[in-house]
N, C-alpha and C positions, 0 to 999 in steps of 0.2 A: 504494500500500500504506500503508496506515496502522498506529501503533503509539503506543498509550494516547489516540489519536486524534487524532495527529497524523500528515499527510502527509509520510509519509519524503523525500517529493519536494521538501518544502520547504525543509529543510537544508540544500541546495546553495544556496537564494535565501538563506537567513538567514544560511550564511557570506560571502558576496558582499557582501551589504548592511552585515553588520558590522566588514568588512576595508574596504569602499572610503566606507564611512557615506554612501554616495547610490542614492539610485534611479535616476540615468542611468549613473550609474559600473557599476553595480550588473547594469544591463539589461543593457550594453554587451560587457562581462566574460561573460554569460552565453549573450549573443547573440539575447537576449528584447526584445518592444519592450517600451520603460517602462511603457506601459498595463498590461500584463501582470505586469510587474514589481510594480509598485503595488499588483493585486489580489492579488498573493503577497503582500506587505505587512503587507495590510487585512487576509488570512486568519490572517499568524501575531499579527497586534495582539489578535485576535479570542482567538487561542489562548492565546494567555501572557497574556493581561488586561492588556496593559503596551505604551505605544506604541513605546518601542523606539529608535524615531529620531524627535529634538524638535531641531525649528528653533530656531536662537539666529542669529538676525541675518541672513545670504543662507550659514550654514554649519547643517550637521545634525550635531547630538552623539549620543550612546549616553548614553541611560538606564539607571540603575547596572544595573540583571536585564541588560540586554545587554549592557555592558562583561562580567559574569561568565559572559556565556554563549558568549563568542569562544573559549575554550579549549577546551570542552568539544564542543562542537561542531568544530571543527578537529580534533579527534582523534579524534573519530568517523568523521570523511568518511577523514580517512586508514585509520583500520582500514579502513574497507570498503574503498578503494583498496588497499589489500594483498592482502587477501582476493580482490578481482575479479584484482589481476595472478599470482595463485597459479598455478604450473602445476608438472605430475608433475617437468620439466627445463626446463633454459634454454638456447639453443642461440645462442651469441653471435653465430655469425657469419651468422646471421638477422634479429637483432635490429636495430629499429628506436626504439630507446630513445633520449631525449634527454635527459641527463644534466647538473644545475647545480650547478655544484662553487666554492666562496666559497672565496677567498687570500688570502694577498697577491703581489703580483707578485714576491718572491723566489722563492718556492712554482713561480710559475706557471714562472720562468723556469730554474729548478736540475731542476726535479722532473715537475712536469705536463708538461711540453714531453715528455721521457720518455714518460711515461703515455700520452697520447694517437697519439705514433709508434706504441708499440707494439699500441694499439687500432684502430690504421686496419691490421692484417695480420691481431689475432685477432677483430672484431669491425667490418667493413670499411662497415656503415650506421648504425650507431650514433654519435652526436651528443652535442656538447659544449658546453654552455655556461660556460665558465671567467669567472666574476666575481670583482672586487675587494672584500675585504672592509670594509664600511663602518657604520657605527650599526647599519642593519637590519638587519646578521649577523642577530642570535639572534634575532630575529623569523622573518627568513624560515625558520630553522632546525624554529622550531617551527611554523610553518607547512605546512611541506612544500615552501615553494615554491625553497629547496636545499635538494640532496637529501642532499649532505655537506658537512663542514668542516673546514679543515686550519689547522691555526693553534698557537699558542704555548699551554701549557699555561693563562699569564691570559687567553687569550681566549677559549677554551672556553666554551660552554654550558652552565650547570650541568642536571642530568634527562637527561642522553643519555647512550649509551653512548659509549666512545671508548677510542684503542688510539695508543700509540707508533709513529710512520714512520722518522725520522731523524732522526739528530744533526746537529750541525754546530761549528765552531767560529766563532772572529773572526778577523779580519786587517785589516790597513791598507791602503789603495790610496790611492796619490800618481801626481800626473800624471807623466809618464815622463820629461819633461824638467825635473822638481825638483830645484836640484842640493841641496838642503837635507840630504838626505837620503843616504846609503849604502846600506850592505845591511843596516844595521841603523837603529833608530829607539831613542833612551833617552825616559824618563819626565817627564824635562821639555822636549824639544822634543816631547811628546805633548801637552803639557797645557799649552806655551805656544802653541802652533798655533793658527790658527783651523781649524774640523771646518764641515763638511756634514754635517747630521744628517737622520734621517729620522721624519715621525709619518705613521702608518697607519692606513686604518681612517676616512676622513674627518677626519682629523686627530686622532681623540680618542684615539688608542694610541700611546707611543711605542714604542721599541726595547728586545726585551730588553738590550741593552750599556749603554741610556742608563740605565734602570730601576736598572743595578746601581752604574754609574758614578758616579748620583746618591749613593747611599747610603757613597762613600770620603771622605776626607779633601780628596782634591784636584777639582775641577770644568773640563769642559773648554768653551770658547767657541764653541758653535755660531753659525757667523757664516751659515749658510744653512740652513732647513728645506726640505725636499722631499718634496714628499707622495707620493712610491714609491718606490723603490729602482731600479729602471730609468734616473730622470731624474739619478744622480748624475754618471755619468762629464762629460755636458755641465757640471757646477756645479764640476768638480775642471779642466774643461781649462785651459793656462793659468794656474793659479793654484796658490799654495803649500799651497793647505786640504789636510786629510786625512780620509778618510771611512773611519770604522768598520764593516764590512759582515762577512755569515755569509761564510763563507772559499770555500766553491765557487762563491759568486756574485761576488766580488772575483775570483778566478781567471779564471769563465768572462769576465768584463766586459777582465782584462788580455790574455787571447788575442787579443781582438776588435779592442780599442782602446790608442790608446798611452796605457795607463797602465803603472803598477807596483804590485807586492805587495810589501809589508816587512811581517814579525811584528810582530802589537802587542805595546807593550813592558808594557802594562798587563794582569795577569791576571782574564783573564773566564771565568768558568764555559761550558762548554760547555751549547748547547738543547735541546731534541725541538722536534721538529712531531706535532702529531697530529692523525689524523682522527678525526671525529662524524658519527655520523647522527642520525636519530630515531628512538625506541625503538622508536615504531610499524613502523619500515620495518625492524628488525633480519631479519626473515625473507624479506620480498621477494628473490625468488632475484638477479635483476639484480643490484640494490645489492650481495648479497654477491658475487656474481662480479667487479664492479667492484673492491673491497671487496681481493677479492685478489688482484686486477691492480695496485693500488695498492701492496699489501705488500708484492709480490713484486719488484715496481720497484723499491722502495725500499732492498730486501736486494740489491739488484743494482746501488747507486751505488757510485760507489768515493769514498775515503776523502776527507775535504777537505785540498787541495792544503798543508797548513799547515806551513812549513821550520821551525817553531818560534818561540816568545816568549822574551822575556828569562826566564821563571822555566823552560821548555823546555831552552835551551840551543838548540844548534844544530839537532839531531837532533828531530824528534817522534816520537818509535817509536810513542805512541798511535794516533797518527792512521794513520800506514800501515799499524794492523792494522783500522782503520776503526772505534775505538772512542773516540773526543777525552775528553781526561781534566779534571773539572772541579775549576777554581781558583778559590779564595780571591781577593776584588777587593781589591787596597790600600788 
């Protein structure tokens, strides 16, 4: 079918070619041999007046019309992706959907773990690909190629829609044979400690806590980075560090392992998580059933475990009514 006299067939080769900028990547991706590929090529060179893809050295770059024509064409292929998965209903527990959902492994391990229990009874063939969020988040985001995104309000995508999941607060985890420590932690054996910190994201995000931490009077000594939040308890065994972590993920990590939880004695604003899709997909029935499998989960955590911070006191009444109240950083 052609339109303004172009082969709508070719759109699929011309986002291929300008997402992997090769003709074997290109082929490969589409399941065409390269020959093939190449005369798609030659046909849309033919059509835009413009070659498109220009050798610099043994690499292919994008000539400026095709750098501007990667978005516009990506969001066309998804509209009609929507459009073709449209149907009158959606019947989950049929479905064969393979769903790619970008975290970070706090996410995956507080929250998705949740999510997907619960989709293996309401939606028992339906498929998960749970990744780690890294640089090509917001790429793949506007790509399509995730389908959502749960992340901190700065890591958002700007151009999508998005909605609030959960809160959470902070807490402290020390190794359990610490004897540094009591039941309580004050503000300067905080911030004379050495800390296990975390950056996310391929390392280029750090922590909401560090983000705020940064901006008080006092600084604390991250004597280890770790690139997920998963890898800390091994960095805390053993040793007197203390790692600042969201408070249901310190809790689920001291059930497991011998660590301990004390209140941070430092006051940190309480976070959201939220999810993003892409505009294009807001009606895709799936997504939105997913969409509120996710919401529904979310409204069905319980509260994080938090006994309270030095500005708390003992008691956290916020938190056991599952609404963490946010504080002023010193």
């Amino acid at each position: 079918m052609r339109f303004n006299k172009l082969d709508l067939n070719q759109l699929v080769v011309l986002d291929a070619l300008l997402s992997t900028r090769s003709v074997g990547k290109a082929a490969e991706q589409l399941f065409l041999s390269q020959p093939a590929t190449s005369c798609s090529l030659a046909r849309l060179r033919e059509y835009f007046g413009d070659e498109l893809l220009m050798p610099v050295g043994k690499t292919q770059v994008l000539t400026p019309l095709a750098a501007e024509l990667i978005k516009p064409v990506r969001d066309v292929l998804l509209q009609i992706q929507t459009i073709t998965r449209s149907r009158p209903s959606f019947d989950p527990t049929t479905s064969t959907r393979r769903f790619t959902i970008e975290s970070s492994d706090y996410v995956i391990s507080v929250f998705l773990s949740a999510v997907v229990r619960r989709a293996a009874e309401l939606a028992p063939l339906m498929e998960f690909d749970l990744r780690a969020i890294s640089p090509q988040t917001p790429e793949h985001l506007e790509s399509g190629e995730a389908e959502l995104l749960i992340a901190p309000e700065f890591a958002k995508v700007p151009g999508h829609p998005s909605e609030p999941l959960f809160e959470d607060t902070f807490s402290c985890l020390v190794c359990a044979g610490n004897p540094a420590y009591g039941d309580a932690m004050t503000q300067d054996q905080y911030f004379d400690a050495t800390h296990v910190g975390v950056e996310w994201g391929g390392g280029r995000r750090v922590t909401f806590d560090a983000r705020l931490i940064s901006t008080g009077k006092r600084a604390r000594r991250q004597s280890v980075i770790a690139p997920s939040f998963t890898l800390i308890p091994e960095l805390l065994s053993g040793t007197a560090r203390i790692a600042t972590l969201p408070s249901r993920l310190a809790y689920q990590m001291a059930a497991r392992l011998p660590l301990r939880v004390i209140a941070c004695p430092v006051a940190i604003p309480a976070f959201a998580e939220h999810l993003q899709w892409h505009k294009y997909q807001e009606r895709d029935p799936a997504i939105a059933w997913l969409r509120s499998l996710l919401t529904e989960t979310a409204a069905g955590l319980k509260a994080p475990t938090d006994r309270g911070s030095a500005a708390d006191g003992a008691t956290n009444k916020t938190a056991r009514a599952g609404k963490p109240r946010s504080r002023a950083i010193d």
